[in-house]
C-alpha positions in Angstrom: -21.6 7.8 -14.7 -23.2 5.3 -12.0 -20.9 5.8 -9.6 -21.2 9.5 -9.7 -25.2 9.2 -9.7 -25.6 7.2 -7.0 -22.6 8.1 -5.1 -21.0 4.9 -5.0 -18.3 3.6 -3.4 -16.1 1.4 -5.2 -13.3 -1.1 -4.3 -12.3 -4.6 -5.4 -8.9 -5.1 -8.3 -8.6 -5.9 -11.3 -4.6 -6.8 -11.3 -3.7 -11.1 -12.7 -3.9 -13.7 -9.9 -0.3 -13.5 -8.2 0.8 -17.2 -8.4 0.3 -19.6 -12.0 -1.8 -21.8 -9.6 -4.4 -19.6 -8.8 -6.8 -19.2 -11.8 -8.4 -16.0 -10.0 -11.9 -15.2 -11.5 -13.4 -16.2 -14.7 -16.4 -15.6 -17.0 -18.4 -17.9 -18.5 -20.8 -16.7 -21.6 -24.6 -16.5 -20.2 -27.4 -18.0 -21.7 -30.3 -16.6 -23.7 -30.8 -13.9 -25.9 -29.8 -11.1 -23.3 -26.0 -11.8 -23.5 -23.8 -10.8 -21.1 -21.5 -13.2 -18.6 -21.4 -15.2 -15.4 -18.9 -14.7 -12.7 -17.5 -17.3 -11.2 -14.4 -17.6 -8.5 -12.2 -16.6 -5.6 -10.6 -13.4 -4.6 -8.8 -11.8 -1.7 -8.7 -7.9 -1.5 -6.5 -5.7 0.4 -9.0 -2.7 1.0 -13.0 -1.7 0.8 -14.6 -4.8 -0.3 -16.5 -5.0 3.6 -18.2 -2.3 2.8 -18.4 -1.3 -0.8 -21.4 -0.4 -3.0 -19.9 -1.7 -5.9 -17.1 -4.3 -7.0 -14.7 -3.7 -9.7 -13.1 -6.7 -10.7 -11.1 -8.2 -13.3 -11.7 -11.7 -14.5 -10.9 -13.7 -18.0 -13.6 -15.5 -19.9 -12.8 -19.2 -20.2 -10.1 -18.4 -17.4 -8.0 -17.4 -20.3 -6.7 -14.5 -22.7 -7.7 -10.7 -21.8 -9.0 -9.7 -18.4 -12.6 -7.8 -18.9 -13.7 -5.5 -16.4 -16.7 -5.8 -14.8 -19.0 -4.3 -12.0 -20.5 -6.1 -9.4 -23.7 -5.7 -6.7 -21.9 -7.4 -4.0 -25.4 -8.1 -2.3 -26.3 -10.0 -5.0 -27.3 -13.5 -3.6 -24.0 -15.1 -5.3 -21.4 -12.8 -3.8 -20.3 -13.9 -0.3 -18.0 -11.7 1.4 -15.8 -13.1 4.6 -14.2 -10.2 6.3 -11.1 -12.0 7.4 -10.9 -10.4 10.7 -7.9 -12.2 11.4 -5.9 -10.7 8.9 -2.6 -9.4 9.3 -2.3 -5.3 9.1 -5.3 -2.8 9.7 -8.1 -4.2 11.0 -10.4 -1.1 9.3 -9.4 -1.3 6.0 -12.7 -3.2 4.7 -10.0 -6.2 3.1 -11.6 -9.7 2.5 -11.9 -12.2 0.7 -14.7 -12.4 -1.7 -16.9 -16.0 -3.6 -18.5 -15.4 -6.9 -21.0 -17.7 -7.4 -22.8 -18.1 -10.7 -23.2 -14.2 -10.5 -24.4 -12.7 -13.8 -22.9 -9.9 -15.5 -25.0 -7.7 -17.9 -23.4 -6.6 -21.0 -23.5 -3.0 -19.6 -21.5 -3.5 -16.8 -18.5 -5.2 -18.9 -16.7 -1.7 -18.5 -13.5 -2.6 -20.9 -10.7 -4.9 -21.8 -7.2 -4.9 -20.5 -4.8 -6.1 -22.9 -2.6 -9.5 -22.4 0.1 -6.9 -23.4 -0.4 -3.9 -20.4 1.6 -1.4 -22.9 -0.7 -1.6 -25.6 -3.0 0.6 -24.3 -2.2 4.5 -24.6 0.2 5.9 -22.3 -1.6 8.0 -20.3 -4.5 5.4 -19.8 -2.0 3.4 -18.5 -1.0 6.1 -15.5 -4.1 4.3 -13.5 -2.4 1.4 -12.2 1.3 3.8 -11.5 -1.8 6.1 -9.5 -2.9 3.3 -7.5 0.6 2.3 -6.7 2.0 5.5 -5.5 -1.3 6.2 -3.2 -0.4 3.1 -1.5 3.4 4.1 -1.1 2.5 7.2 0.2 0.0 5.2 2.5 3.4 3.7 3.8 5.3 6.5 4.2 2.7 7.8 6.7 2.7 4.8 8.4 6.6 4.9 9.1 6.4 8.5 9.5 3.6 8.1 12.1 5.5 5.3 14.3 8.6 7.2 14.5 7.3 10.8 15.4 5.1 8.4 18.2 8.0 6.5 19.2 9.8 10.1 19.7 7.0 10.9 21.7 7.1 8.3 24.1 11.2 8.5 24.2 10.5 12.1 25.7 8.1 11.4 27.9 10.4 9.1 29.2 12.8 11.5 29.9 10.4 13.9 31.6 10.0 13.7 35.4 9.6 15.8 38.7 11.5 18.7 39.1 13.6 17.9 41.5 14.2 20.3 44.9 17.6 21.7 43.8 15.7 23.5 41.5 14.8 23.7 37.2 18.5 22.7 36.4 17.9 19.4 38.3 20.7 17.8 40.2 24.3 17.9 40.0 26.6 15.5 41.2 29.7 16.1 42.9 32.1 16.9 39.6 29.7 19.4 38.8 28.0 17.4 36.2 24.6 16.5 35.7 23.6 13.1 35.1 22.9 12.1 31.2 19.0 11.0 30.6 18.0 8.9 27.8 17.7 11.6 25.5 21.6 12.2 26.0 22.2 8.2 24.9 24.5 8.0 22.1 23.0 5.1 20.8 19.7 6.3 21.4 21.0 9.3 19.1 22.8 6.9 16.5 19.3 4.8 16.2 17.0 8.3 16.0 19.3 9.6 13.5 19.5 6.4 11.0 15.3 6.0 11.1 14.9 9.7 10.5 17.0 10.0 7.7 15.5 6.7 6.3 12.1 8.7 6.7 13.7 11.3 4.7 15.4 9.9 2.0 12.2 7.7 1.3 9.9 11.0 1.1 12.3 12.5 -1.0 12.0 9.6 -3.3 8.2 9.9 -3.0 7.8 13.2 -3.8 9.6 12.9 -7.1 7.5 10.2 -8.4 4.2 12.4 -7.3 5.3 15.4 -9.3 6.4 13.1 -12.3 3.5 11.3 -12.1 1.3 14.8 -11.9 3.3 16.1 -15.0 2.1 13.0 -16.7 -1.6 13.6 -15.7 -1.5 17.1 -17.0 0.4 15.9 -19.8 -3.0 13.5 -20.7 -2.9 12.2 -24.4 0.4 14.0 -25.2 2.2 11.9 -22.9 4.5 9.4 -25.1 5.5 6.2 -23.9 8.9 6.5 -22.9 7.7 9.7 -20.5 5.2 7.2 -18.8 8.1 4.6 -18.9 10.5 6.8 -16.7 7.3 7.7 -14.5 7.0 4.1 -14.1 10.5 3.0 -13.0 10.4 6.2 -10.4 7.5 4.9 -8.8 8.5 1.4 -8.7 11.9 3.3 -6.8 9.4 4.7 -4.4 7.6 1.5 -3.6 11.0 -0.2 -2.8 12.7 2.4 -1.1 9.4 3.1 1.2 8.1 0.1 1.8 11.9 -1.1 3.1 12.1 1.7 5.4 8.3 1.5 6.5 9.6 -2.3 7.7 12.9 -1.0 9.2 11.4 1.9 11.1 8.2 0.1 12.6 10.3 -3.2 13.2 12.9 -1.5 15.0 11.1 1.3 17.2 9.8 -1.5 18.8 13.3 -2.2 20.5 13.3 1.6 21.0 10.1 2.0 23.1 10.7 -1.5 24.7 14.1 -0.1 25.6 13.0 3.4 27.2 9.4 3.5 28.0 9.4 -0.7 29.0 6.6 -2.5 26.6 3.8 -1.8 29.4 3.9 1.3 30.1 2.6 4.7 28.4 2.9 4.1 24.7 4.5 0.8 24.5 1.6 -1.3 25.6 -0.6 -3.0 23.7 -1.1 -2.1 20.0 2.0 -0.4 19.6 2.9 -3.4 17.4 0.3 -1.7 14.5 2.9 0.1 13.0 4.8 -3.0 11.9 1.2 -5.0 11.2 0.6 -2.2 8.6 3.8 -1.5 7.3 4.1 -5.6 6.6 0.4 -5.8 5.3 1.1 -2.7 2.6 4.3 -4.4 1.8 3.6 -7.8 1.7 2.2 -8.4 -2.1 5.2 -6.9 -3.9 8.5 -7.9 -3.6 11.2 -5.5 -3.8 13.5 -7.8 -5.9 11.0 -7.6 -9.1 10.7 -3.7 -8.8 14.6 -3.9 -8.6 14.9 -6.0 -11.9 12.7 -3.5 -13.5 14.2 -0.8 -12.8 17.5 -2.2 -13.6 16.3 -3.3 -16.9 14.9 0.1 -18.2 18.0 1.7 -16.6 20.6 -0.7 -18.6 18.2 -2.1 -21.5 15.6 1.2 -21.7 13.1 -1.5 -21.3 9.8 -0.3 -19.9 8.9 -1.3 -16.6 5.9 -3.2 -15.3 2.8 -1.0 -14.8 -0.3 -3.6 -12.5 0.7 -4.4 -8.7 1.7 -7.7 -10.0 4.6 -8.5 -8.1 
């Protein structure tokens, strides 16, 4: 209701620190007859915290048991925000890392409970995390997508030139043959054909996981928990077959541009390289393995896979 007031924009996570030695953030019970919490700790974000109106955070009281939910005024004296400009990935994105300090939380800004147990909670509540997931694979596929249709681009270009004298058919040597370009390089060929099919078979992949995952949404409170499972597992086969072929394609039209435009000239200079920054940065918190064991599991053991971007 807040955020649809005051038009706010939110950003922040709410997803269990990724390693047992970091606590992440906890909540400590305030004093005084008003109730409510304070918010203590450390947290890295991947998007929007820069320039947010509101946090949305998850944290455990005691630094234990259930994460609660809460929202936070990040100009609150206590909140100190360090944009981390020398982060790895797109420098726009609004990541950082954020400092609660002794940061109180009214009771009316607790906004829920997520359970120790993420599949305790009805089936179609639980499509918010599989949501967030899937938008950021599809962020991925548009970032491999993008650095090959530019790399193609500048492997055209490359080819273009004067038209030579002899007129719009170019020269010919003496066998009657015209001389191959780049664009007739087998290899160049081979290496075009394996990125673009690696661009197709991971939107294919994508696409099936959106329309499950849109079934599921119009499904609502019907859904039952083995139809969220499957969603779940196809998702988690879109986030591991995009985000290997995000890094394969940026990480090797690098060698393609280098190879036919030269790194300093038209599209191969500077910044070229943001491709693979982003592709690495989207990729980076989840490893591919886990989603593989999940899917593996639900596939052999009908076990239900993980749902948070816990890697």
């Amino acid at each position: 209701m807040w955020t649809a007031e005051e038009r706010w924009l939110l950003a922040g996570g709410v997803e269990p620190p990724r390693t047992a030695t970091d606590p992440g953030l906890a909540l400590t019970p305030a004093e005084g007859s008003g109730g409510g919490w304070i918010l203590d700790g450390r947290r890295a974000f991947a998007s929007g915290v820069t320039v947010a109106d509101r946090l949305v955070v998850g944290a455990r009281p005691g630094g234990t048991g259930d994460l609660l939910v809460v929202l936070v005024d990040p100009a609150h004296p206590g909140v100190f925000t360090d944009a981390g400009t020398d982060r790895v990935g797109q420098r726009l994105a609004g990541a950082g890392t954020v400092t609660f300090d002794h940061v109180p939380v009214p009771p009316e800004h607790v906004l829920g409970v997520l359970p120790h147990d993420e599949h305790a909670v009805a089936p179609f509540t639980a499509l918010a995390p599989l949501a967030l997931r899937l938008l950021l694979t599809q962020v991925g596929l548009g970032v491999a997508e993008g650095a090959l249709a530019e790399a193609r681009d500048i492997s055209r270009a490359d080819q273009a030139g004067p038209v030579p004298a002899g007129g719009a058919g170019g020269p010919v040597a003496a066998d009657g043959t015209a001389p191959a370009g780049s664009g007739d390089d087998p290899y160049l060929l081979l290496a075009y054909g394996e990125l673009a099919t690696a661009a197709h078979a991971a939107a294919a992949v994508v696409e099936r996981a959106t329309d499950a995952l849109a079934r599921g949404l119009h499904a609502e409170w019907s859904l039952t928990l083995e139809e969220r499972a499957d969603i779940s597992v196809l998702v988690a086969a879109a986030e591991t077959v995009t985000g290997r072929a995000a890094v394969h394609i940026t990480t090797r039209i690098l060698e393609l541009v280098d190879g036919t435009a030269g790194a300093d000239s038209r599209g191969g200079g500077p910044g070229f390289d943001r491709f693979w920054r982003n592709a690495r940065a989207l990729t980076a918190p989840t490893r591919a393995d886990h989603r593989l064991r999940d899917i593996g599991d639900h596939y052999l053991n009908g076990t239900h896979a993980r749902l948070t971007l816990l890697a």
